[in-house]
C-alpha positions in Angstrom: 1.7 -77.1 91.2 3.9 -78.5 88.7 7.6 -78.7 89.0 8.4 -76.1 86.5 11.6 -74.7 88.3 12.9 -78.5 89.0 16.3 -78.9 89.0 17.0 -74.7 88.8 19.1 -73.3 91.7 17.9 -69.5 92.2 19.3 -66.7 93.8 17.0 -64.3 95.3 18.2 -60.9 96.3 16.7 -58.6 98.8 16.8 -55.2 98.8 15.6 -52.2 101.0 11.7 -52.1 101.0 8.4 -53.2 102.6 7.4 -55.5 99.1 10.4 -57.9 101.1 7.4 -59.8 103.1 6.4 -61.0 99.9 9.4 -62.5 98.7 8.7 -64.8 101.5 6.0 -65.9 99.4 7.9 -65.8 96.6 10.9 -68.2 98.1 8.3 -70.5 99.1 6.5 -71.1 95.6 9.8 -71.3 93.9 10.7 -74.2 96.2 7.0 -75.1 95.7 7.7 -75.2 92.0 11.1 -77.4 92.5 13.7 -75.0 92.6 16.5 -74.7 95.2 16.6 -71.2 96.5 20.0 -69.3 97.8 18.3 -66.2 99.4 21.3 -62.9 99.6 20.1 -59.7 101.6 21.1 -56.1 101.5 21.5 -54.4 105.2 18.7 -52.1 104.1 16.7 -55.3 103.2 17.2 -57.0 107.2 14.9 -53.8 108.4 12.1 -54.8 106.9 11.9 -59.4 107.0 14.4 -61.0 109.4 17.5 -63.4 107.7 16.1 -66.3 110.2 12.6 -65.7 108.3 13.9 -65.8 104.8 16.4 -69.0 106.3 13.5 -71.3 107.4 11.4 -70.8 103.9 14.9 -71.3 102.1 16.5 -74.2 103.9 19.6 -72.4 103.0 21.7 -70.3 105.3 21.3 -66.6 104.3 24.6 -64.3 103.3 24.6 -60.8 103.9 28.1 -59.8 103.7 31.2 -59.9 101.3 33.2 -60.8 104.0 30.8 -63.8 105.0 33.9 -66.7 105.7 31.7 -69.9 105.4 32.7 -69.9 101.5 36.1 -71.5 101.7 37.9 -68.9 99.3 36.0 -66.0 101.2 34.8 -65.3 97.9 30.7 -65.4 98.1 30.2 -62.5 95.3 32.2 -65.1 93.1 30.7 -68.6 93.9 27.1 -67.4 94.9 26.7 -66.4 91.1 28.1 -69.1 89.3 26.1 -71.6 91.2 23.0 -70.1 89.7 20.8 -70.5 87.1 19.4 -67.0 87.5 19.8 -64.0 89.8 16.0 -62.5 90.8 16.1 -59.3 92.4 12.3 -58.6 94.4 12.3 -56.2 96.1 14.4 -54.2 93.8 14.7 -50.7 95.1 15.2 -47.5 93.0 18.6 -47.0 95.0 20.1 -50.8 94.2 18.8 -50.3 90.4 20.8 -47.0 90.2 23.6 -49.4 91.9 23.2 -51.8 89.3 23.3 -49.1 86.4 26.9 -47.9 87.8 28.3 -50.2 88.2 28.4 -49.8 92.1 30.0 -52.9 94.0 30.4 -52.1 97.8 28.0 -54.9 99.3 27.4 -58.5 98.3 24.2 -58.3 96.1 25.5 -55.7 94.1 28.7 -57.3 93.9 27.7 -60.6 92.9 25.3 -59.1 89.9 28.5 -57.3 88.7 30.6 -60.3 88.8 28.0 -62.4 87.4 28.8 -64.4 84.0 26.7 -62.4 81.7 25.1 -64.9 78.9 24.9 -67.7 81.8 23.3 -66.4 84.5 20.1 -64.2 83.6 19.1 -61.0 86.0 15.3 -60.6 86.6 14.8 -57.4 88.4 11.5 -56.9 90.2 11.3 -53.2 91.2 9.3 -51.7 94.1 8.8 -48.1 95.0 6.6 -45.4 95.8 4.6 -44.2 92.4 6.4 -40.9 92.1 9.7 -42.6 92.6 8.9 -44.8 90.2 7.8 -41.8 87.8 10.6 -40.2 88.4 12.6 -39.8 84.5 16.1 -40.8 86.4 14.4 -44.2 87.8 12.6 -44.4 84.4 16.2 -43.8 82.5 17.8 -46.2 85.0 15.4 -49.0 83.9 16.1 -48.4 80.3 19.7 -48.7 80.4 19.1 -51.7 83.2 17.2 -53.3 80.5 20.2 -52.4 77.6 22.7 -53.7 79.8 21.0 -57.5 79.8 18.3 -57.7 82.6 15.0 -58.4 82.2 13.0 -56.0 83.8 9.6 -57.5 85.3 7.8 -54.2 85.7 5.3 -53.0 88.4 2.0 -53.5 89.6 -0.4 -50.8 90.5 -2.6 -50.1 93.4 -2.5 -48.8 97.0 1.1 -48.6 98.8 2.5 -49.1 102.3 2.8 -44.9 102.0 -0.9 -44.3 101.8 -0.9 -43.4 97.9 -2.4 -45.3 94.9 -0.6 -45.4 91.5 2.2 -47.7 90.0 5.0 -49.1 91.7 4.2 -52.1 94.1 5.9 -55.4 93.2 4.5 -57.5 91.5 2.6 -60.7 93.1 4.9 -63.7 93.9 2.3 -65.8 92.0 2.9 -63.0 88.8 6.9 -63.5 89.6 6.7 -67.3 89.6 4.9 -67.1 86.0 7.9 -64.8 84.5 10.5 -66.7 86.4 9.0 -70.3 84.7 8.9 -68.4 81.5 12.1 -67.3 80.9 13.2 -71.0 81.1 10.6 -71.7 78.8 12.4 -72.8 75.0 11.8 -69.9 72.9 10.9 -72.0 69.6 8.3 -68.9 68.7 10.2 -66.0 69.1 9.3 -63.4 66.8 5.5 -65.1 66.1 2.7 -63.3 67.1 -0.1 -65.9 67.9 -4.0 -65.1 68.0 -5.6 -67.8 70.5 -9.4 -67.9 71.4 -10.6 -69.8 74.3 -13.8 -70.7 76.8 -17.6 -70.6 75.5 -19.6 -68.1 73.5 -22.9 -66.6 74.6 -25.3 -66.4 72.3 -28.5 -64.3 74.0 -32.3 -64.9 73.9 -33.2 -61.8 75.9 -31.2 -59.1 78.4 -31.6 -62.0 80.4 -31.0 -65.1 79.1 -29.2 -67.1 76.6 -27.7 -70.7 74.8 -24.1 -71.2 76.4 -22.0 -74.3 77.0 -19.5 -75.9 79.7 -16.4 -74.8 78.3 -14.2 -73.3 81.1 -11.7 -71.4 78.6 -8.5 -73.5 80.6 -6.8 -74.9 77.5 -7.2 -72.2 75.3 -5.8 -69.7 78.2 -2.6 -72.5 78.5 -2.1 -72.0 75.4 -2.3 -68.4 75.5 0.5 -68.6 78.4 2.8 -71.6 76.7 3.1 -69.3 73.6 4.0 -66.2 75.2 6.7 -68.5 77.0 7.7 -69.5 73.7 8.6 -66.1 73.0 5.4 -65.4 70.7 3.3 -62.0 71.0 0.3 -62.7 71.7 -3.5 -62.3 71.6 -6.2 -63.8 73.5 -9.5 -63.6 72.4 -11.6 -64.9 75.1 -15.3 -66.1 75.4 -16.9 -65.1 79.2 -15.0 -67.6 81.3 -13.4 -66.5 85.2 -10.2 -66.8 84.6 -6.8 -64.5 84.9 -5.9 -63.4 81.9 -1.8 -64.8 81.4 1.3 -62.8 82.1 2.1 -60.6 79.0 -1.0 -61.7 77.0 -2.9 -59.1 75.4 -6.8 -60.2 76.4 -10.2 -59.0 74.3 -12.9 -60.1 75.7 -16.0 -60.8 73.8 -19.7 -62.5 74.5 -21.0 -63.8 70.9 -20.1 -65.9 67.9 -20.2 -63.3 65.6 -18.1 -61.0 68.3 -15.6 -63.1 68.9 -15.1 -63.4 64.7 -14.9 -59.9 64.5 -12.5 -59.5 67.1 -10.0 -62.4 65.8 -10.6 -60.2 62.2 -8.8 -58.0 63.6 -6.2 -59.4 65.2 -4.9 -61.7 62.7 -4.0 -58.6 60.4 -0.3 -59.3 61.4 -0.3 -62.8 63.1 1.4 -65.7 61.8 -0.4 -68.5 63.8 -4.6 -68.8 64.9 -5.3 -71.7 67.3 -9.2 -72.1 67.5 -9.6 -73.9 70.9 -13.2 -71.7 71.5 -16.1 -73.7 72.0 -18.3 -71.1 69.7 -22.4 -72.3 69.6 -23.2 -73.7 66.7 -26.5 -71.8 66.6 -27.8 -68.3 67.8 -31.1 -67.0 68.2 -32.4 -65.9 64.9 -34.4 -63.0 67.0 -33.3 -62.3 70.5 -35.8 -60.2 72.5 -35.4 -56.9 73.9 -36.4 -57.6 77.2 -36.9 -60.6 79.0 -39.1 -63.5 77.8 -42.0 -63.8 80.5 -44.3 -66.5 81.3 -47.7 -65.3 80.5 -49.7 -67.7 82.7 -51.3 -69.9 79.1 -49.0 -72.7 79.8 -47.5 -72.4 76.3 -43.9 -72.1 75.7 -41.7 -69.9 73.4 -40.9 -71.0 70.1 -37.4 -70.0 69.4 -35.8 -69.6 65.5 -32.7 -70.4 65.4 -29.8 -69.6 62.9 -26.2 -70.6 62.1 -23.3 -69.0 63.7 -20.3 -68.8 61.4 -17.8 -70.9 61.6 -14.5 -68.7 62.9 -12.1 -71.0 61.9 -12.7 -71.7 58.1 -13.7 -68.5 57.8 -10.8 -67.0 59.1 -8.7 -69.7 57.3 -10.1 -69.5 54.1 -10.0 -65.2 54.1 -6.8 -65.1 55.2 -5.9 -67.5 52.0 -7.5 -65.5 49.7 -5.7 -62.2 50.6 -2.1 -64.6 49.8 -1.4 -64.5 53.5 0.1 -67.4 55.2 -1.5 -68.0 58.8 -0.7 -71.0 59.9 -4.3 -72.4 61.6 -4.9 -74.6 64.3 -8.5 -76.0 65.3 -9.7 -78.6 67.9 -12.5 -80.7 68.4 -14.5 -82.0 70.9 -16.3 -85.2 69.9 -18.0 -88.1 72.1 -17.8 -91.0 70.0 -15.5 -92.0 66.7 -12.6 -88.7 67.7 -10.4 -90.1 65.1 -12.7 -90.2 61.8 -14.2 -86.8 63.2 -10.8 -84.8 63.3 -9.4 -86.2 60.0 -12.7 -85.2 58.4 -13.0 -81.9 60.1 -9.2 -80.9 59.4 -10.1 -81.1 55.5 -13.4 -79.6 56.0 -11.9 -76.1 57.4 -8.5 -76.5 55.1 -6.2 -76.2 57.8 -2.9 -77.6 58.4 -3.5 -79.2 62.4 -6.6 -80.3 64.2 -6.1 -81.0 67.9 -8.6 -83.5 69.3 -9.6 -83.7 73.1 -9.1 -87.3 73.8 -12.7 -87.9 76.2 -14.4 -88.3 78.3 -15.0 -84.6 78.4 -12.5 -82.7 79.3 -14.9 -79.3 80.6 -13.4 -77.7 83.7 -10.7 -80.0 84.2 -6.9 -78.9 84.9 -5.5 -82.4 82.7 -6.9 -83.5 79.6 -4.8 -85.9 76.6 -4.9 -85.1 72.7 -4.5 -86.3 69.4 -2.4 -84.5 66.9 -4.1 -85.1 63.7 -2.3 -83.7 60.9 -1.7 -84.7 56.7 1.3 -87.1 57.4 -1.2 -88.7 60.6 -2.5 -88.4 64.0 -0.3 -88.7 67.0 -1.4 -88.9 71.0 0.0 -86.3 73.3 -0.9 -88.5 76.6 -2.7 -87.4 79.7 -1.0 -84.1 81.4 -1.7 -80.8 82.7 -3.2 -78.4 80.4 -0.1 -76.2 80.3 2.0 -79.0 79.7 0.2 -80.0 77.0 -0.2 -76.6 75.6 4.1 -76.3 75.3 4.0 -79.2 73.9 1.4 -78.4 71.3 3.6 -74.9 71.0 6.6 -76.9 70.3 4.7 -78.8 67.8 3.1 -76.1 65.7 7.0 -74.4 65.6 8.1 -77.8 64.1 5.5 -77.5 61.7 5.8 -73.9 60.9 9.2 -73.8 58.6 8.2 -76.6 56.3 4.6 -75.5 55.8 6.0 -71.9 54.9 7.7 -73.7 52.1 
């Protein structure tokens, strides 16, 4: 895991519920991920994960009261928040969000997000409740004016609860809390952008059965899905059939073909300001795939397959887009094994687009790292060899330096 959290000191509150055994998950990736963690319970919260528990993940001794002398003013709700660089509340039950709304400040967790310094110290507030709790219009008006007041409000996750019903409400997944803690550090150079990604391989089908695919594993398009939406950007994934989990807060379409996958990125670049074409999209489709499968008929002959072009998403999105007087700001990578340099210069002014990403080889299929090459009109610059997230922020906070001087 990288070290997204390094050097951040977080406060995690617990509060009353059964979701608290996975905030010992949660403490542990967040140290996992390079953070120091300051864990602050609610009486209600010691009934359900024991102090020592949440002490031994931490490393940190755990406070549960106001009048907890080991800070050497006695003042815990005042030095516990200023020492952090976010407060995250998971479990956070429908009783301490109605707390927070009012204002309330009788115990230490609640005190210390009151005395918190506002535009310093961020509140993420995890909820978890029953489904018809969380239903309920007073919890639902609580959240809204939770959210007015400054906190970002993670939302729920739905499925069966400890109560025996089914519906919204759980917590959310420490792995799904991690992501949305990382994010809201993340530099938000594309706030306001709504960015169209697509990602992984096409399939392009012979018969029911069968069909002409490639190795792409859809990882660096899906990074840069999540580094945008970290940036701040809407954003929408258009994704090729790859295995992966689709990133926090990106709005997914999933598609099979070429000529779906064009459609579908049609549509969804009505209102977007930037297109980044990492897709490997087949070159070719079968000019006329069967209706059922292709069987051997025992002559020892084999099929003879037509094949046609696909088109090419990226110039023709490009070049549309240009013709209605829309500025969409394109982005398209390539994948060569020989002569990367010549190939990306050549293929940026063959598609008309401002920045061609290359994938510095050997093949980069599958793999979590890979290294780039910026190619762009002023040049081509190396982004060296990383994680693929790491090299997506960075290509996200390259395309925002881009963006105001190519709007003119």
């Amino acid at each position: 895991m990288q070290q997204d959290l390094a050097g951040k000191h977080i406060l995690l509150g617990l509060t009353g519920g059964v979701a608290c055994y996975k905030s010992a998950e949660l403490c542990r990736l967040f140290i996992k991920a390079g953070a120091t963690v300051q864990v602050v319970m609610t009486e209600a919260a010691t009934q359900f994960i024991t102090p020592v528990t949440m002490q031994a993940l931490s490393g940190q001794p755990v406070y549960l009261s106001q009048w907890d002398a080991r800070q050497a003013n006695n003042m815990p709700h005042i030095n516990l928040g200023r020492e952090a660089d976010a407060i995250v509340l998971a479990p956070a039950s429908a009783d301490f969000i109605a707390r927070l709304v009012q204002g309330r400040s009788d115990e230490l967790l609640s005190l210390l997000c009151l005395a918190r310094p506002l535009q310093r110290v961020p509140l993420l507030v995890a909820p978890a409740m029953n489904r018809e709790m969380w239903a309920h219009p007073a919890t639902q008006r609580n959240l809204r004016q939770l959210a007015d007041d400054g906190a970002l409000v993670l939302g729920v996750g739905q499925g069966w609860q400890a109560c025996g019903e089914a519906g919204d409400g759980r917590m959310l997944e420490p792995a799904e809390l991690l992501e949305e803690v990382v994010a809201h550090f993340q530099p938000k150079v594309l706030l306001g952008e709504h960015v169209v990604v697509t990602a992984g391989p096409t399939f392009e089908a012979m018969d029911p059965i069968r069909g002409i695919t490639n190795h792409s594993s859809g990882k660096m398009g899906f990074a840069i899905a999540r580094a945008a939406r970290e940036a701040g950007a809407r954003v929408t994934l258009v994704a090729g059939p790859v295995h992966l989990p689709t990133p926090r807060g990106v709005q997914r379409v999933d598609v099979a073909s070429a000529q779906q996958m064009l459609q579908a990125v049609q549509a969804a670049v009505a209102d977007a300001s930037v297109f980044v074409a990492t897709a490997a999209v087949a070159d070719w489709r079968p000019a006329d795939p069967q209706m059922h499968k292709i069987k051997k008929d025992g002559s020892g002959q084999t099929p003879v397959l037509r094949f046609v072009e696909n088109p090419d998403i990226l110039h023709t999105v490009a070049q549309g887009e240009r013709a209605r007087g829309r500025q969409l700001f394109c982005v398209g990578f390539a994948a060569e094994s020989e002569n990367l340099l010549e190939h990306a210069k050549a293929k940026r002014l063959r598609k008309g687009i401002p920045l061609l990403v290359g994938n510095i080889g050997p093949l980069t299929f599958g793999q979590d790292d890979n290294s780039l090459l910026l190619v762009d009109e002023h040049g081509a610059r190396e982004l060296p060899r990383a994680s693929k997230l790491a090299l997506a922020r960075e290509l996200a906070s390259e395309i925002a330096v881009r963006l105001r001087p190519w709007r003119g």
